[in-house]
N, C-alpha and C positions, 0 to 999 in steps of 0.2 A: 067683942070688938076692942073693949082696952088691951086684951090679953094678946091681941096682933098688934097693935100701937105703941105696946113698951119696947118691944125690940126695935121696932124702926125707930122711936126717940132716941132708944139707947145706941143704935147706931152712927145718927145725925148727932150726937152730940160726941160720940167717940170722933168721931168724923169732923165735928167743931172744936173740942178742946183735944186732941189728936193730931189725927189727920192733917188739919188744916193747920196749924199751928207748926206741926210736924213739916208739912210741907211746905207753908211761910217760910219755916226756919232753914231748913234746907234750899229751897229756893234762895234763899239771903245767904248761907253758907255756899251754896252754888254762884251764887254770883259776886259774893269776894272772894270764894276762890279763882270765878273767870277773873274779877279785877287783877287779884295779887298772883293769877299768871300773866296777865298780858302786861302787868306793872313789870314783873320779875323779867320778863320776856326783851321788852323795851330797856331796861336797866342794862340787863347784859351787853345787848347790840350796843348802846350807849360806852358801857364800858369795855369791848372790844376794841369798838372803834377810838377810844381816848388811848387805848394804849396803842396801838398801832399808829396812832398821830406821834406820840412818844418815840413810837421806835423808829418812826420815818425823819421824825426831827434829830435824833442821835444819830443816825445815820450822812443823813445830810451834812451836819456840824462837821463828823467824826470825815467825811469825803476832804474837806478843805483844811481840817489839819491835819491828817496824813500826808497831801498836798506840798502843806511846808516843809515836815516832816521829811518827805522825800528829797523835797529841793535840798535840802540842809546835807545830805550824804555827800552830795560833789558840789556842793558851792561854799560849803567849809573844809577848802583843799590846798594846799601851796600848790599842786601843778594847777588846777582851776585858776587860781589868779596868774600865773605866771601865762599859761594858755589863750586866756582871752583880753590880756594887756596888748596894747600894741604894738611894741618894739616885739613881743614873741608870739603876735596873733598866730594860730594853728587851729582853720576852720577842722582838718581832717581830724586832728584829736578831739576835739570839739563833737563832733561827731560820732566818736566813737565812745567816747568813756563821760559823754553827758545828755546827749539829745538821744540818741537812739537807742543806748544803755537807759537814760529813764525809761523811753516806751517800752522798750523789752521787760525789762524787771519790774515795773507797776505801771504800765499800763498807761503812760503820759499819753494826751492826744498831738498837745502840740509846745516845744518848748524855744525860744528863743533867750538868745544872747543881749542887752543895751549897750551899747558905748556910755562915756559921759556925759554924750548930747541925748541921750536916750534913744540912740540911732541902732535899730536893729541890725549885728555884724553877724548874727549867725542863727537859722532857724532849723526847725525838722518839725514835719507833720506828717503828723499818720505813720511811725515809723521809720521817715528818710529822711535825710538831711535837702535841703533847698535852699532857693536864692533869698538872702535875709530880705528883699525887698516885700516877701511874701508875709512878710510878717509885719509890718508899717501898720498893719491894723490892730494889730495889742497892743503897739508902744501906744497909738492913740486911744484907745480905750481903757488903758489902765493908767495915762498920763497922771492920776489924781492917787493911784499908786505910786509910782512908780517916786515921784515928788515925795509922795510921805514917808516909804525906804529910806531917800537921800538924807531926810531931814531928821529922821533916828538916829538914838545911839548914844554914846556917850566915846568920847576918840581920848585914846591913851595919850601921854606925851609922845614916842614912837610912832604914832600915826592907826595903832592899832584899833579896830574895834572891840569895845567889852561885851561881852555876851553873860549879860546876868546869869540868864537861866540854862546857857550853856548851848543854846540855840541858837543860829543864825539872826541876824537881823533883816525881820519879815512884815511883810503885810500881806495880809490872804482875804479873799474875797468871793459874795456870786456875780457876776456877771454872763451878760449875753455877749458871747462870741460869735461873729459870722450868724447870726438871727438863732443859735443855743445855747439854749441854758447852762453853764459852764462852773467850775469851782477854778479860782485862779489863785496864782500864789506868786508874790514879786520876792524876792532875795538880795541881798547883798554879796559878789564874792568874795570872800574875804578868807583870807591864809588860816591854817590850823597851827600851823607851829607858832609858839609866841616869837622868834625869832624873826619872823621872817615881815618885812613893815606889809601893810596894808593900804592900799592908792589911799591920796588923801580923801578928806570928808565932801563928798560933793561927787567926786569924780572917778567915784569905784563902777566896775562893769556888773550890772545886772541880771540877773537870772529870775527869767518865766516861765511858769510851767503852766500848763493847761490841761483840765481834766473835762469832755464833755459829760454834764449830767443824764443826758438822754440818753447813751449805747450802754456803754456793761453796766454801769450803775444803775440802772433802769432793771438789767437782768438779775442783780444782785439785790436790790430790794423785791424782785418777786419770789428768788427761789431763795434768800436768806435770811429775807424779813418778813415772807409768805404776804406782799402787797398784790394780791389778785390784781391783772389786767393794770399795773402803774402804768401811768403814763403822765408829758409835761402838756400842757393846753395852757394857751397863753392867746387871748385873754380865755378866762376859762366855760368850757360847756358840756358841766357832767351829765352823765345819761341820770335814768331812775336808778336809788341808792348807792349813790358812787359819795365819796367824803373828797371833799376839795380842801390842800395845806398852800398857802400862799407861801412860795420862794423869797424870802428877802437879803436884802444887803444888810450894810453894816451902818446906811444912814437911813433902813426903815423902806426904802423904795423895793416895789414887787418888781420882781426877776422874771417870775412864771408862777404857773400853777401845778403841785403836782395832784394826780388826778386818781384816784383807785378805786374797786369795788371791796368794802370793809368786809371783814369775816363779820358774820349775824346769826348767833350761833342761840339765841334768844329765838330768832322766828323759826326757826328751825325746830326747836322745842314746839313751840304753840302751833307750829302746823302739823306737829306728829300727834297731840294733844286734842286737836279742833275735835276732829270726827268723833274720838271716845265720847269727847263729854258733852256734845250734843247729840248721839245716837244709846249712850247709854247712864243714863240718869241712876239707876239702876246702881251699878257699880261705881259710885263714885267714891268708896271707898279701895276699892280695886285701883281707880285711876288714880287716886293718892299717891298711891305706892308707885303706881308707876310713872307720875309724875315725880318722887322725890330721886325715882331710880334714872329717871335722864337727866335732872337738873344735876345727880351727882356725879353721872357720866360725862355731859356737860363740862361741871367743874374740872375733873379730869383729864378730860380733854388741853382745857383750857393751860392747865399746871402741865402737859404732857409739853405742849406747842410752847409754853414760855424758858421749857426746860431745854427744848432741840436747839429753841434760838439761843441758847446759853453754849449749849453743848459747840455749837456751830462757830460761835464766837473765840471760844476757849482750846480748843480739840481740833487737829488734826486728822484731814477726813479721811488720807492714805492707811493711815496705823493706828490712828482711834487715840492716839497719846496725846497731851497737851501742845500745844503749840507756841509760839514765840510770846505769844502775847500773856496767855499765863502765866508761862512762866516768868514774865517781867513783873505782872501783878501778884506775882507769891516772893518774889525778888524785896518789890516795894515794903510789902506786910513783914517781912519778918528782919529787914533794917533796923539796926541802932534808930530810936526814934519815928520808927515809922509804926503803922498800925498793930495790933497785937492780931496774929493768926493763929494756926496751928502750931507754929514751933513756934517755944521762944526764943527772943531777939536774941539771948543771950548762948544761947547753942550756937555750937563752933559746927561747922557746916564745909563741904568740898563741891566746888562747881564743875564741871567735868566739860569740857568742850569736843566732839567729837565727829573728828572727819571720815570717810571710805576713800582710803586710797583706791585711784584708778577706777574709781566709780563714775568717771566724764567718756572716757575711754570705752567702758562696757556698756555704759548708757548710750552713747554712738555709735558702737556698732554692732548692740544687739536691736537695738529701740529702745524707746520709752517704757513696752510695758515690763521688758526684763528688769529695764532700773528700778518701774515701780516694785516690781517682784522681791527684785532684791533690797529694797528700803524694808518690805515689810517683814522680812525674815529676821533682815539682821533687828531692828525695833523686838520684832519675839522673843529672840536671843538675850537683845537687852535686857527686855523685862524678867527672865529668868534668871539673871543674874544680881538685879539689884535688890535689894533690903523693902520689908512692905509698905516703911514710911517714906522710901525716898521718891520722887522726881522723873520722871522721863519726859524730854519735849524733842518734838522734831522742831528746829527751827525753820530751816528750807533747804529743798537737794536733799544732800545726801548731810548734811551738818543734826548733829543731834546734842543735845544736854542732857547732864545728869544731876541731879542737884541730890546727892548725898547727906544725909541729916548725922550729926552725934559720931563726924570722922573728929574727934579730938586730937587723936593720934594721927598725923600721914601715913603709917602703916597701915591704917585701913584704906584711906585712898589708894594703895599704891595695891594692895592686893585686889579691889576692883579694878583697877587700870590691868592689871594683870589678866585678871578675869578674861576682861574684853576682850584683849590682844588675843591672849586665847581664842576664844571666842570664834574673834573673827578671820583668823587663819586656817579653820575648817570650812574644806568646798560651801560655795553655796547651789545648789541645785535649783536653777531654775525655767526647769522643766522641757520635754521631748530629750530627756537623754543628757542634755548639756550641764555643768557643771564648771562655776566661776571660781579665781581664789581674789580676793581682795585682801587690803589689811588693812588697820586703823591706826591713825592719828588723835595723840590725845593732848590736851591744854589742861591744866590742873590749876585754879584757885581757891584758896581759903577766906570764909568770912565766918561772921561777921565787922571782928574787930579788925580794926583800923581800914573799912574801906569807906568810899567819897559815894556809893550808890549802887543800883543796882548796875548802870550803865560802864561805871569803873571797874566792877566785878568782872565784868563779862569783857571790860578789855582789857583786865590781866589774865583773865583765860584765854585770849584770841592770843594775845602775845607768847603765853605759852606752847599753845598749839602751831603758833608760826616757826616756835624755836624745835618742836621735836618733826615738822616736814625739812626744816632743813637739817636737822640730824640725819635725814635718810628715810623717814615717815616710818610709819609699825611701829610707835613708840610711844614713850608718853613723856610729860615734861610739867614740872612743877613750878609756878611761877614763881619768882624772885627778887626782892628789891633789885639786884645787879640788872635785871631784864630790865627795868624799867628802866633804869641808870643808862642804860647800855643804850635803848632806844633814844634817852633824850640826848645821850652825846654823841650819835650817829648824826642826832639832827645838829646838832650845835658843830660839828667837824665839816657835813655838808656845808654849811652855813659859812664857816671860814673859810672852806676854800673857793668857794663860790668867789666869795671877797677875794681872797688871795689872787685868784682867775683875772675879775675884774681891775685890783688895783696893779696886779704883777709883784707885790710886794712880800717877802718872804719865801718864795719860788727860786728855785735855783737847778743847775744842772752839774752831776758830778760823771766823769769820765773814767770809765775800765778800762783797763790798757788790753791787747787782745796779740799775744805773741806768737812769732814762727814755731816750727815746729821744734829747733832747740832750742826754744825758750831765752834767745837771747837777741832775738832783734824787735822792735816794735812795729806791728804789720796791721795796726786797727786802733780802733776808740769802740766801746759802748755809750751811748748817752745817757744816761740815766735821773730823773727827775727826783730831787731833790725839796723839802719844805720845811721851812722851819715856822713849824705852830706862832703862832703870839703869845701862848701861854704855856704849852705844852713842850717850847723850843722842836729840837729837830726831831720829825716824826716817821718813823718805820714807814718802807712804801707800802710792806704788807696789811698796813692800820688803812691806809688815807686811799689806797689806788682801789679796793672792792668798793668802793661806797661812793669813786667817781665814777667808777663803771655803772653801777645801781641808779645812781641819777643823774645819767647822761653827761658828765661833767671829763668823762673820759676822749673824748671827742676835741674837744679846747684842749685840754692838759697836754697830749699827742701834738698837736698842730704848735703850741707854746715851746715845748723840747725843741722841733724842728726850726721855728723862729730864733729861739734863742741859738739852736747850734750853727743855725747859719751865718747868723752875725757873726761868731765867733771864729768862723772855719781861717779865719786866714791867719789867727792864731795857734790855729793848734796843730800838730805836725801833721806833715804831709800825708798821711795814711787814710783810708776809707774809714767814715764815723756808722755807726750803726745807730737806726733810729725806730722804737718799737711803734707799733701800729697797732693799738685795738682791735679788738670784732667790731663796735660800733662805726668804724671809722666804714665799713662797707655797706652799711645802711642809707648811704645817700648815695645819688649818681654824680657828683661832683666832687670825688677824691681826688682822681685824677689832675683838671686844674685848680685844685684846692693847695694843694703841694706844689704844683708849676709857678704860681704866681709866688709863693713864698720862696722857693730857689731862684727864682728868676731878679726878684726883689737885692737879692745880696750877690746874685751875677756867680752863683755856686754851679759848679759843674756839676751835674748829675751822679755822673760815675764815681764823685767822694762820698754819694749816700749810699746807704744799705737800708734798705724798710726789712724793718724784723715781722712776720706776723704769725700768727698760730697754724696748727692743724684745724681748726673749726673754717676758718676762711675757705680752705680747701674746699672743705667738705660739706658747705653748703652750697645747691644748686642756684647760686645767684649769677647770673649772666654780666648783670651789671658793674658787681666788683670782680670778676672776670677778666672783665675788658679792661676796667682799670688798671690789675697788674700788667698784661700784655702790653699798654700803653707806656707804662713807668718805665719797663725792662725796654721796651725799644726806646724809651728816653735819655736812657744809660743807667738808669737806676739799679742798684744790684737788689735780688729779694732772697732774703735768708727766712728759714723758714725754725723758728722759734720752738725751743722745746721737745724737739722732736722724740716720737716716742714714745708721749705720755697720752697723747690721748687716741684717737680712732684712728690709727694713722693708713695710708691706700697706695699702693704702689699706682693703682689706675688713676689715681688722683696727679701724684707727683708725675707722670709721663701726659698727661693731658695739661695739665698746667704748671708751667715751667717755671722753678725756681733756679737758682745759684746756689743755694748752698743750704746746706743744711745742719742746725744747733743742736748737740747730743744733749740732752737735758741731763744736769749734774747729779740727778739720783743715780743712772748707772755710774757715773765716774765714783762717788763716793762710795759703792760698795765695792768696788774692786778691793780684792783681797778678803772680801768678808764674806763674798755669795757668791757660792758654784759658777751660778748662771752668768756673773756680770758680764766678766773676760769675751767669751761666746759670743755676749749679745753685742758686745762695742765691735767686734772684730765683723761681724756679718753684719751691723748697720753701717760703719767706714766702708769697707767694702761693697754694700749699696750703694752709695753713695759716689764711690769713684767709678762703681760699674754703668754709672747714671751721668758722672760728666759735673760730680757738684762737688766743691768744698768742704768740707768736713771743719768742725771747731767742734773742739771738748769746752764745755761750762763746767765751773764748781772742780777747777784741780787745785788741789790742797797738799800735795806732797811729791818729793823725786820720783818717787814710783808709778804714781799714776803719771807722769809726765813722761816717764822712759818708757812705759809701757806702749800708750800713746802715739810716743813719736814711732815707735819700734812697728806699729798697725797702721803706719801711713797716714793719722790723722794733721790737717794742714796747719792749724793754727787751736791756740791756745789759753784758755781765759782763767782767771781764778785769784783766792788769795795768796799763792804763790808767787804771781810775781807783783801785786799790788789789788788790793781793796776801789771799790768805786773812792774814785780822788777829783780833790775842786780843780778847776783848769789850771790855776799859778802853781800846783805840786806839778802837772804834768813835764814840765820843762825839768825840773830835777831826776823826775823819773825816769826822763829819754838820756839823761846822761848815764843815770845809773842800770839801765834799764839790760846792757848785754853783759855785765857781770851778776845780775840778779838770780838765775837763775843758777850760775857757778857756786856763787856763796850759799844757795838754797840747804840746810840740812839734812832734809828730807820730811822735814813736818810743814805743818801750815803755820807762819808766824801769825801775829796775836792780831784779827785785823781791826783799823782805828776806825772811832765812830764816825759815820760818813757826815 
């Protein structure tokens, strides 16, 4: 009987200090392992969801200064102030290159214009421009903006505003628009050139933008911040596990709620976990492992998803290259005084700006996805071309950078500029057969010594890149103090003559004399505009007349010749005055009686004027300045047609629209005797000319020879330094005395002509 009773003892007690102990303890390590899963599980969801609050709040923040950001491109502009001032209001520019240009390029919903009164003069929602009356509800809703704008700043002596931090002067904001949730941003317009004054303090016009938070932003925090099902609820009513972030302003009041379902990537674990470890006790060594092998999948995960949102932020989704924004934030790090990065600050560095010629063109009229095709080729290209530590960003379109490390030398810049060009003068193929040729455009800056930022960098590269498309583009161009020089006395020369316009003072007009065909009677005047700088005294037309044409200033300047030649016509000999005419001048429909009232005003016969104008007038299908010359000519007006020769010139042109006469442009006169062709070309254009019923004038004769030739080809009249230089009106009365022995005493050379 004992000898049956020791095993069972010995088993109840294996079973006591064992067993049971054993299975206490496991029981107890089973259930702080379930604790310190479902603890671990909870943690996670917890800290998903705090960052994703994080990145919904950076988001948010990052939508309303963007915002300003945006407004800041066209409301720090001299045409912007000049445009929405009142003496030069222009809702249609208005229009075009600030309400419906923000929508287009970022996505504005809604933007309007304030007067002084904070009176809406011009609005565009959703795309189009509308009646600014429709916008009376953002000046009232952002009244308490829009005051606080006025009441910023700091105002120059000049009337200018200072922009510490080189930014517009802004207020930005949440509010509810029309009952949504919205990011708003009030502005100041205020000029970019320091030259140019700025309205006084109080009474500058406003710029609003509006961005609604509920449409793309909505879509962009779900596919770029991965916020499952966002949404705004106001006042708020999340379903089960949805995380609610209260919208606020900037005095603490709720706007909205935004609403979403969090990643929970913890229960997720514990519900692939549940079933093991309550069906198999058993393995709970097993389930360790594969417990530490999802929580480290898990973390993976987690590092994957914070990496994309990096990648998304950073990188360009066309070409996989960095994008603007990177590259402004590797710009920042490796500035004089800025953050230590990968390169140091103190490496000399090539910024590369780079355009596709004819890439608008091929994007038009193959589609979008040829251009996208073609962005991503030439981007390939790039990248097999640059060094393994440099740079590639696409910034937008077809614009790309390069940011070149350890160019100390320009000759290594210039050998990758080379490169490129290269490059990208090989077909591009992009696909069923077809085959594009584009070229590139390159801007060239060096840092990091001596620049003001990254923002300065990138606009002596924009400046370079501007200087090699108008070389002819396919090129490349290395920035320059002179560029910049050049830039800033473009503006300061508009600037004076603007004044000059305005005050009349320093403007003058000087007279060509325009002779018979023997060069000895006087049968005409040119008019010719004249200016004498304030500082720079008298200045080449060739300096001042491109840069009135460029900002519009060519329009007055025309109109001012023809005033002044009017007043003067009863002075000056009795022969027909020639008066040039711009391209701009056919851009309005009021040329016509724009010229009537100023002949009319001095009681000048028509038929003493000659309007000079180009070959472009021709040859543009404009109806409207069409009719104008038809009008002029049956006014009495004569139209000489300027230049001839040099540019696209149409025989269907000149028999459809009727001139008088037409100016042999001085390049062929001055090669006669020097090139085969010239003789040829003067003799079959005179000869057009009279087979057509028009006057012929030679420009640019400088010798007996081209005069005797000339006369000898039936040409009718005759202009040049031979027989006098553009001259001030009080010389012309000497000139008409001496005027029919001038060309007798002529020796045959050009005498030495005086400054005009």
């Amino acid at each position: 009987m004992l000898s049956r009773t020791r095993p069972y003892t010995g088993k109840w007690r294996f079973s006591a200090k064992v067993v049971f102990p054993t299975l206490s303890a496991t029981l107890v390590v089973l259930g702080l392992m379930a604790y310190g899963i479902s603890w671990a599980a909870h943690n996670s969801d917890a800290a998903s969801v705090a960052r994703q609050i994080r990145m919904a709040e950076r988001a948010i923040a990052a939508s309303v200064a963007a915002l300003a950001h945006e407004l800041e491109v066209v409301a720090v502009w001299d045409d912007a102030v000049a445009f929405s001032s009142p003496d030069r209001f222009d809702a249609v520019w208005l229009d075009r290159n600030v309400g419906v240009w923000l929508a287009r390029m970022y996505g504005h919903d809604r933007v309007a214009v304030l007067d002084a009164q904070d009176r809406p003069v011009y609005a565009m929602a959703d795309g189009r421009g509308g009646d600014p009356a429709g916008a009376a509800d953002l000046a009232a809703a952002l009244a308490d903006l829009t005051g606080e704008v006025r009441a910023r700043g700091v105002v120059l002596p000049d009337g200018r505003a200072r922009k510490a931090t080189g930014r517009g002067v802004h207020v930005s904001d949440f509010r509810r628009i029309a009952g949504r949730p919205a990011a708003v941003a009030v502005m100041r317009i205020v000029p970019l050139s320091d030259g140019v004054p700025a309205p006084a303090p109080g009474r500058e016009t406003l710029l609003v933008g509006v961005r609604y938070l509920d449409g793309s932003f909505l879509e962009e925090l779900r596919t770029e911040h991965l916020l499952d099902g966002a949404r705004f609820a106001g006042p708020p009513a999340p379903g089960a596990g949805e995380t609610v972030l209260p919208l606020t302003n900037r005095h603490g009041q709720v706007i909205d709620h935004l609403v979403w379902r969090p990643e929970a990537p913890g229960a997720a674990v514990l519900g692939t976990l549940l079933p093991l470890y309550l069906g198999e006790t058993a393995g709970v060594l097993l389930i360790m492992l594969v417990l530490l092998r999802v929580l480290w999948t898990a973390a993976n995960d987690l590092r994957a998803t914070e990496a994309e949102a990096a990648r998304l932020a950073f990188f360009d989704g066309l070409t996989g290259h960095p994008n603007r924004a990177r590259l402004m934030d590797m710009l920042e790090r490796i500035q004089p005084g800025g953050p230590a990065g990968a390169v140091a600050p103190a490496d000399r560095f090539a910024l590369l700006l780079l355009d596709l010629d004819r890439f608008k063109q091929i994007n038009d009229t193959l589609g979008h996805q040829a251009g996208d095709e073609l962005i991503r080729q030439f981007a390939d290209r790039l990248a097999a071309l640059v060094g393994p530590g440099d740079l590639i960003a696409r910034l937008w379109g077809d614009e790309f950078a390069v940011v070149q490390f350890g160019a100390a030398d320009p000759a290594a810049a210039e050998t990758l500029c080379q490169s490129i060009l290269d490059s990208g003068r090989r077909p591009f193929s992009l696909g069923g057969g077809m085959q594009v040729l584009v070229g590139v455009s390159i801007g060239v800056a060096f840092g990091p010594q001596d620049w003001l930022g990254s923002e300065d960098l990138l606009r002596r590269a924009d400046i370079a890149l501007y200087r090699a498309k108008m070389a002819g583009r396919n090129r490349y161009s290395f920035f320059s103090a002179e560029m910049n020089e050049q830039v800033r006395e473009r503006a300061m020369l508009e600037m004076a003559l603007r004044e000059a316009l305005d005050t009349r003072e320093g403007l003058t007009v000087y007279f060509q004399p325009q002779m018979s065909q023997d060069g000895g009677t006087l049968t005409g005047l040119e008019a010719l505009v004249r200016w004498k700088h304030p500082q720079h005294g008298m200045m080449s037309p060739g300096r001042f007349l491109p840069v009135a044409e460029e900002c519009g200033l060519a329009v007055r300047l025309d109109e001012w010749v023809l005033d002044y030649t009017c007043s003067r016509m009863k002075d000056l000999p009795d022969v027909p005055v020639s008066v040039n005419l711009s391209p701009g001048q056919f851009c309005t429909d009021d040329l016509y009686e724009r010229i009537m009232v100023i002949v009319q005003h001095y009681g000048v016969d028509p038929r003493r004027i000659e309007l000079e104008i180009t070959e472009k007038v021709l040859l543009e299908e404009n109806v409207a300045s069409h009719t104008a010359l038809r009008r002029l000519r049956e006014a009495g007006f004569r139209i000489a047609l300027d230049d001839f020769g040099t540019g696209n010139s149409s025989l269907n042109y000149l028999r459809r629209f009727r001139v008088d006469k037409i100016k042999i442009d001085q390049s062929f006169v001055q090669h006669l005797g020097k090139s085969s062709e010239s003789a040829p070309l003067l003799r079959a254009i005179i000869n057009l000319g009279h087979a057509m019923g028009l006057d012929i004038t030679a420009e640019g004769v400088e010798t007996r020879e081209q005069l005797d030739f000339l006369a000898q080809n039936g040409c009718n009249q005759m202009q040049g330094y031979l027989f006098a230089p553009p001259v001030p009106e009080e010389r012309l009365a000497d000139f008409r005395q001496t005027a029919s022995g001038s060309a007798a005493a002529a020796d045959g050379s050009a005498p030495t002509p005086s400054a005009p």
